[in-house]
N, C-alpha and C positions, 0 to 999 in steps of 0.2 A: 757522535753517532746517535745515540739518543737523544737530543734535539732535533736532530733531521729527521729520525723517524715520528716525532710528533709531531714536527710539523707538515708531514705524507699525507699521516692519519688524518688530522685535521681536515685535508686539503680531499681526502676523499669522504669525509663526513660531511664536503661544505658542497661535494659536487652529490652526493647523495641525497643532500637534502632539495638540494633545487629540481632533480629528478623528481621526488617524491612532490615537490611542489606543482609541479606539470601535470602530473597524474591527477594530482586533484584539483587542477584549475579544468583537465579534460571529463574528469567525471564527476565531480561534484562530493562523491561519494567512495572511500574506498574500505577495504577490509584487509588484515593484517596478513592472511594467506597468502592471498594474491601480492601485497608487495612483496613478501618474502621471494616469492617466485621472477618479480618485477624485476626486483633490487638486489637478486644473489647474494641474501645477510639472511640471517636470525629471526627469528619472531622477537625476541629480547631486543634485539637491535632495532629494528622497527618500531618496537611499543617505545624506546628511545627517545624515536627522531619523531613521533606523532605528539610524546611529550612535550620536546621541543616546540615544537609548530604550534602545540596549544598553550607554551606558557608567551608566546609571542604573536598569539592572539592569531592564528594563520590557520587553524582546524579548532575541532572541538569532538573529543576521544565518544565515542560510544560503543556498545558492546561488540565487540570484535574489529573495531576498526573506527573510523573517520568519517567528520565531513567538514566540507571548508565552509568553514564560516562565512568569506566573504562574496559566495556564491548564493544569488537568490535563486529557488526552483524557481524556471518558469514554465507556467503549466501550461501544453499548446492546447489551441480552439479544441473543440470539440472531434472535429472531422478528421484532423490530423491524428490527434490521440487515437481514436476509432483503428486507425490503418495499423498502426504500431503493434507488430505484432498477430495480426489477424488470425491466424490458424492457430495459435498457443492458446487463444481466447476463445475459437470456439471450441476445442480440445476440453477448457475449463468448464464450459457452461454447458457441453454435453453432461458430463459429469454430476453439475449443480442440476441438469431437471431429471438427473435417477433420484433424487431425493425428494423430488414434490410428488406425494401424495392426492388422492383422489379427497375433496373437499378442506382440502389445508388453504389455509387465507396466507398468502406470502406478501412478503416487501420487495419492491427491486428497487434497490439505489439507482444514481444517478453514471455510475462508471459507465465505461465502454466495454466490459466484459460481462455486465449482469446485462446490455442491451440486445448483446448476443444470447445470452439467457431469454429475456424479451420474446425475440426472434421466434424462440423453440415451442415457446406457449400459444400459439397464434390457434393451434384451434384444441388445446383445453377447455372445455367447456365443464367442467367441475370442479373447477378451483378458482377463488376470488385473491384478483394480482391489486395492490396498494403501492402503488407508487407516488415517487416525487417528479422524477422524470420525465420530462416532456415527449424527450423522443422513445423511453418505451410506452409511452401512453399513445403515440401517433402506430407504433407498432401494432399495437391488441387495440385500438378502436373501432376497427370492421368488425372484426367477430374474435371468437374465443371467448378467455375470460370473465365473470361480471369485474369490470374495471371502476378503480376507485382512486382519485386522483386529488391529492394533497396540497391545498393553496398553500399561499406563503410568499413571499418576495424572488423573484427571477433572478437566477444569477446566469445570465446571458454565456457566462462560457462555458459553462458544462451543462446546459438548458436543462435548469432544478428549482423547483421552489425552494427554498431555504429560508431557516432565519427563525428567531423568535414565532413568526404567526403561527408556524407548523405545527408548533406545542398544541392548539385547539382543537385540532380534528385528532391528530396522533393520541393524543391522552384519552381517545375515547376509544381507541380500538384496542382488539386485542389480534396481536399477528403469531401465527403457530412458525413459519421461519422468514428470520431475515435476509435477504442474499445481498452482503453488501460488496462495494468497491471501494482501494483506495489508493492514495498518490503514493503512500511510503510507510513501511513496515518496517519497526525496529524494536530489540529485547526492552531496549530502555525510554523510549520514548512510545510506543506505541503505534495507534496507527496515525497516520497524520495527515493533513490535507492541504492545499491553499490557502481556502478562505474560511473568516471563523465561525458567517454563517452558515456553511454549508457542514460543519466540522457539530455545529452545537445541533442541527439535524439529525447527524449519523449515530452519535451519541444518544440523544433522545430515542432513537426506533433500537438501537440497540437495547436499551431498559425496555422496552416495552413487548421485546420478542419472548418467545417462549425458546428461541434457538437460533443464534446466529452463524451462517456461513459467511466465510471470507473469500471471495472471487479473486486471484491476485497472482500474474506471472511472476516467474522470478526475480524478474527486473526490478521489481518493489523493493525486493528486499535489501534492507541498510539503509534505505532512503529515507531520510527526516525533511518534514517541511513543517509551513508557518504554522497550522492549527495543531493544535491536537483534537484527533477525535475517535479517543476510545481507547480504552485498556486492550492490550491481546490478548488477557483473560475473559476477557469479555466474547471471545468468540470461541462457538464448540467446535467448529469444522474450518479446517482452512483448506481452500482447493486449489493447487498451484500448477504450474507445466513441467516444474524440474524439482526433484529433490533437492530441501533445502539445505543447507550450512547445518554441520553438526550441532552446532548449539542453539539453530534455533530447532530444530526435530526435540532433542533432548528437552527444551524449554514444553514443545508441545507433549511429548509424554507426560514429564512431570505432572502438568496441568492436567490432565487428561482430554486433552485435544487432539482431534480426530484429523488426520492429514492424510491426504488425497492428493496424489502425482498423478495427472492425467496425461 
């Protein structure tokens, strides 16, 4: 009798795990919550079978959950990104221009939610915008802002200067806030991006700000990709569309970082 029942057990640990296998071949990314909820087990149980999967090289554990290893992000073009989510993002970026001040010299990254920020500045004419970004620089070129726009090498899919060259002008300014964007947000990896030039960019204006905001739907979050670019202590404000995961709220108090559900 006790033989048969281990090998049940088994038999539903081997079909649980191929579940949990699916899940993270469909998202790339999961957290222990949600498979508890998935998977009708434990959180014990689950931090388990994630063990499992990462001594078999199949995920690789980060703070509150997973990602599979052998999924590469792939980051869509520009225009695609832009659609994703559209009303969450201007929702955000309403939010980000209560915070620009009358003569503050700001940064706008290269994301698709600081472009909607962009947008909103079009006839500011008392604040100077520093961007990398192409297309919020095609934005604020009629009028609005004095506009100040950042050489450095094109990375044609998210239309940014990036790269080493960027350091030459950036180290000469001084920016009162940053409003940045990014591909994945995580307790333990930070924030993260595709590419490393555009990663060693974000980082760079991050040092150089007097105060940086983090522009970022929910959907970011848990998500790790190839660069790293930037501690999430490195950022004073994060503006998101949903309230986020207990631990990372907790994470932002501790630090004392300012969070924003729009």
């Amino acid at each position: 009798m006790t033989s048969t029942r281990t090998h049940k057990h088994k038999e539903l640990a081997a079909e649980r795990l191929d579940r949990l296998r699916a899940i993270l071949r469909d998202t790339g990314v999961v957290r222990v919550d949600d498979l508890c909820v998935a998977l009708e087990v434990s959180a014990a149980t689950v931090r388990r079978d994630l063990e499992e999967l990462e001594r078999k090289g199949e995920a690789r554990r980060v703070h509150g959950g997973a990602v599979a290893v052998e999924k590469r992000y792939e980051e869509p073009v520009f225009d695609d990104k832009a659609a994703i989510a559209q009303p969450e993002k201007l929702r955000i970026a309403q939010k980000a221009a209560e915070l620009i001040g009358s003569r503050d010299t700001v940064y706008l990254d290269g994301g698709s939610t600081v472009l909607e920020l962009a947008r909103l500045l079009r006839e500011r004419t008392d604040i100077t915008v520093v961007t990398n970004s192409l297309r919020a620089a095609s934005e604020l070129a009629g009028s609005g802002p004095q506009l100040i726009l950042i050489g450095g090498e094109l990375r044609r899919l998210s239309q940014t200067m990036v790269g080493p060259l960027t350091r030459f002008m950036l180290e000469e300014l001084h920016i009162d806030k940053a409003f940045m964007g990014t591909i994945g947000i995580s307790l333990d990896e930070g924030l993260t991006t595709t590419d490393a030039g555009e990663a060693y960019t974000k980082e760079l204006v991050m040092q150089r700000a007097r105060e940086v905001v983090l522009l970022a739907d929910s959907n970011k979050v848990g998500v790790v990709t190839f660069a790293h670019a930037g501690k999430l202590t490195d950022v004073g404000t994060v503006i998101t569309d949903a309230p986020l995961p207990p631990d990372y709220a907790e994470f932002c108090a501790e630090h004392g970082m300012e969070l924003v559900v729009a």
